[in-house]
Every structure is written in C-alpha cells, then in structure tokens.
C-alpha positions in Angstrom: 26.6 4.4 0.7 27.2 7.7 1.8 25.1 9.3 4.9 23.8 12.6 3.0 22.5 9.7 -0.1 21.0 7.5 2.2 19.1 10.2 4.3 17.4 11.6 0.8 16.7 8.1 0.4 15.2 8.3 3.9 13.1 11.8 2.9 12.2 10.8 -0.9 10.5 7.4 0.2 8.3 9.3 3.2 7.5 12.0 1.4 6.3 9.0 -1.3 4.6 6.8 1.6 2.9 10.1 3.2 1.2 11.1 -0.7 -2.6 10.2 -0.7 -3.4 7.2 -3.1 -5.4 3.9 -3.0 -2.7 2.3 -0.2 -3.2 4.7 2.2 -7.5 3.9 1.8 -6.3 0.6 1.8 -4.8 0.5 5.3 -7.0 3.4 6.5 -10.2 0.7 5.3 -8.7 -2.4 6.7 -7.6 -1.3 10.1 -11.8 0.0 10.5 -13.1 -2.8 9.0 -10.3 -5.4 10.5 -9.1 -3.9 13.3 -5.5 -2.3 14.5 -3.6 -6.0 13.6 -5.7 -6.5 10.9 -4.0 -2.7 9.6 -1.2 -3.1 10.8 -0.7 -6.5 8.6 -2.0 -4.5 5.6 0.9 -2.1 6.3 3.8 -4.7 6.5 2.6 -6.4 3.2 2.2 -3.2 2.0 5.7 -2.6 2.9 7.4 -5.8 1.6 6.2 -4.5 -1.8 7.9 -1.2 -1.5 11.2 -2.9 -0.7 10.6 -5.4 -4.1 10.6 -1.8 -5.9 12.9 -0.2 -4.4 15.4 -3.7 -4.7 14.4 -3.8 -8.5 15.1 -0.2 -9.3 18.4 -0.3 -7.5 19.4 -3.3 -9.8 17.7 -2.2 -12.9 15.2 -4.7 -13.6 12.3 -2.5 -13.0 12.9 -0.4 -16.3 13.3 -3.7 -17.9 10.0 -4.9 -16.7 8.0 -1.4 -17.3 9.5 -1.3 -20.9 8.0 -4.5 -21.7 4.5 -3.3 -24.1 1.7 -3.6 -22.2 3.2 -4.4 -18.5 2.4 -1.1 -17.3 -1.6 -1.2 -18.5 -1.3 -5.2 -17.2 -0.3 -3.8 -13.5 -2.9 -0.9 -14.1 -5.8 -2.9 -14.6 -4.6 -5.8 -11.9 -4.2 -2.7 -8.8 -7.4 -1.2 -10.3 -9.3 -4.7 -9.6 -8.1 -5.3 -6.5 -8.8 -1.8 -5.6 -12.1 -2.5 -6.4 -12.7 -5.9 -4.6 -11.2 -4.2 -1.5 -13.4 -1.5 -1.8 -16.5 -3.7 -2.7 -15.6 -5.8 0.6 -14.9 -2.9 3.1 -18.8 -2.1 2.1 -21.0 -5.4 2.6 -18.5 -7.8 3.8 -17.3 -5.1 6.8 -20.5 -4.4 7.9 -20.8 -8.3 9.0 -17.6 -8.3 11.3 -18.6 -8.2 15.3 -16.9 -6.4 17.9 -15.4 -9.7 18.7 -13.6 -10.5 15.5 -12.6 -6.8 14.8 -10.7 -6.9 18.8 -7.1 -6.3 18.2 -7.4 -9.2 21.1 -8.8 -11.8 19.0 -8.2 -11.7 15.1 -7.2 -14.8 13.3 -4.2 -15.2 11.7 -6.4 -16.0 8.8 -7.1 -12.5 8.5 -3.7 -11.0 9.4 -2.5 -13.4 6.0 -5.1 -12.0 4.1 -4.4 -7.9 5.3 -0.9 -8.8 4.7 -1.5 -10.2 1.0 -3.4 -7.2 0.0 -0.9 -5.0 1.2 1.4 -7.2 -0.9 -0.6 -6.7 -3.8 -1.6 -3.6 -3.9 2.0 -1.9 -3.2 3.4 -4.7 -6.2 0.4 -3.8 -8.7 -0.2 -0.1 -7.9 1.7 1.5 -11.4 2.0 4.9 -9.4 4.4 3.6 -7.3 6.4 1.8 -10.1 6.6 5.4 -11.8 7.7 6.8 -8.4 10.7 4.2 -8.2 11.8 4.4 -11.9 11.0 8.5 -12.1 12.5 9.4 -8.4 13.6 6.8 -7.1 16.7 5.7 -9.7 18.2 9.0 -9.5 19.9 8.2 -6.2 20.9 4.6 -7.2 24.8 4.4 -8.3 26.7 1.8 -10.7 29.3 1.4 -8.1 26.8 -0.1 -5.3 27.6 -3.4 -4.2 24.7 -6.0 -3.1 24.9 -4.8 0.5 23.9 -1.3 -0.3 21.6 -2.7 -2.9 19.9 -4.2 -0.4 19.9 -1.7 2.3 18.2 0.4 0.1 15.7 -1.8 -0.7 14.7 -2.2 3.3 15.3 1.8 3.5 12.1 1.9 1.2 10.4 -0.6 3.2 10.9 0.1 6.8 9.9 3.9 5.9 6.7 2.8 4.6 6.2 0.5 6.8 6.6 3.4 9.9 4.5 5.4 8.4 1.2 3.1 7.8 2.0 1.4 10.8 1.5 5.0 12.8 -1.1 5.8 10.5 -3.4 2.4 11.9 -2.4 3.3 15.6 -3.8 7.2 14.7 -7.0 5.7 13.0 -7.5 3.2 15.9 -6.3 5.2 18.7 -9.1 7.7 18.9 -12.1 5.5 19.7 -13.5 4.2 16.2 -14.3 0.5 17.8 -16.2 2.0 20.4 -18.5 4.7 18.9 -22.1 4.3 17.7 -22.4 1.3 15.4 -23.8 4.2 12.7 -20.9 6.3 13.2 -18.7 3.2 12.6 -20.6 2.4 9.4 -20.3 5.6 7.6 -16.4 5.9 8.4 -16.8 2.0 6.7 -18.5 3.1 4.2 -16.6 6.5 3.0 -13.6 4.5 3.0 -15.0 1.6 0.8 -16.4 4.2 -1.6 -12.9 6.2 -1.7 -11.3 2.5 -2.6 -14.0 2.3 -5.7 -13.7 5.4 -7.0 -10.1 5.4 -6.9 -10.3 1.7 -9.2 -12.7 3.3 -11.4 -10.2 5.7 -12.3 -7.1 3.5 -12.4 -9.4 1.3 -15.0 -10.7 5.2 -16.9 -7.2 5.6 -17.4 -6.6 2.3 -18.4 -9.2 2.3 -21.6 -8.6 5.6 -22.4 -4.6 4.4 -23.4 -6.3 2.2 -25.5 -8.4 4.1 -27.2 
C-alpha cells in the first residue's frame, strides 16, 4: 500500500471518528456514568467494530450485506434500540453507581465486558457508519490488495478510532467530573442519557418513515 493511500486512509477515518453521532454520546455517557476504564472499554469495543467495517469493505462483503432488502432498516432499528437502552440506563441505572464503583481504581471486569460489548454493538449496528465505509471508505480500497494490506487497513480504521475516543474519555475524565457536586454530576448524567434517547428516537423516525 502506498504511503500517500494509507495516510488518506489515516485522515478519512479521523475525520469519520471526530463527526458527532450516537458513539461519541455513547463513550462520552459511559466514561461519566462508568468511569475512565469503564470509557475507555466502550472505546476499544467501539473500535473493534470499526476495523469489522473497514475489513468488510476492503474485501467487498459489506455492499453484499447492505444490498440484502431490508438489512439496512434491520441494523437501523437494532443501533436505534440499543441507543435507547444505553440512554435509558445512563439515566436511572447511573444515578445508583457510588464513588466507589465508578473509581478508575476499582471497576469490575464485569463492567469493562459490558462497556466493551456496547461499544461492539453500537459501532457494528450504527447504519451511519456502514454508509461511511461503503460511500467513503471503498474509494481508497484497490483490486490489487493482498490480505496483508487488507488487513492493515482494517486496524488503520480501528486504531484511529480507537485514539480518538480513547483521548476523548481521558478529556471528559481529566477535568474533575468524579469529584464535583453530586448535582453537577447528575445533570452532565442526565444530558448525556437524554442526547442517547433522542438520538434512537430519530434512528427509529427514520426507520418508519422508509416504511411508510
């Protein structure tokens, strides 16, 4: 692959990570609600996803998939729920979270799984970033590649995103957020839960309207 390809590769998949959607409330909610581990788990699932994309559209399966009737309002309605759920959680369920368990010192692997898994999800369900991959991203991919730069561009994709959410926890955790009032907590909480549902409610508008 040459070096001019791979760094628009490099620019086209931060400029995708850095673009405002439902995963950047996503790790932005976990890492307040969770804690700096708990976001930065979110991110590398998150991430993992990216690079399935990115692997797919390099080797042409992801058109395949999205051409399949239906797939695309499947993936729509599946990211808009677990939008939801997320945002539904980061409400009531984050409010119940102690200083303790929220300590970057102390979270259980249980929850690192479960920040990971959403991350996963999300990135792998969110139909916006399929379009970005089959609109953007398959203009750099070449019949020529063999697997190795296949695959290099796959973890291109996923160590980019991966930077950038992983930066964007340390900036949300950096600046105090444990350690102010428990009211000022709760409102940061409780915007970010609220983004998360408006954004599935949205996703699923969309959804019925294509129906209709």
């Amino acid at each position: 692959m040459d070096v001019g390809v791979w760094l628009q590769i490099v620019l086209i998949c931060f400029l995708g990570a850095i673009s405002p959607g439902p995963s950047l409330a996503l790790v932005v909610g976990n890492s307040i609600s969770g804690g700096r581990l708990y976001g930065i788990a979110t991110s590398l699932g998150h991430a993992i996803g990216i690079g399935v994309w990115a692997f797919l559209t390099a080797v042409g399966i992801a058109t395949v998939i999205l051409e399949i009737s239906g797939l695309l309002l499947i993936l729509q309605s599946l990211g808009a729920c677990l939008i939801a759920y997320i945002g539904f959680r980061t409400l009531f369920i984050g409010a119940s979270l102690s200083n303790t368990e929220i300590d970057m010192r102390h979270i259980s692997s249980g929850l690192k799984v479960r920040g990971a898994s959403e991350g996963f999800l999300l990135s792998l369900f969110n139909p916006k970033i399929a379009l970005f991959f089959l609109a953007i991203f398959s203009h750099f991919v070449q019949s020529d590649w063999n697997w190795t730069q296949t695959v290099l561009m796959g973890m291109t994709a996923a160590v980019v995103d991966a930077g950038w959410y992983v930066f964007v926890v340390h900036m949300v955790t950096a600046f105090g957020i444990f350690h102010v009032t428990k009211g000022g907590h709760n409102i940061v909480r409780k915007i970010s839960g609220s983004l998360l549902i408006i954004v599935a409610v949205y996703l699923l508008s969309l959804t019925v309207r294509s129906l209709i």
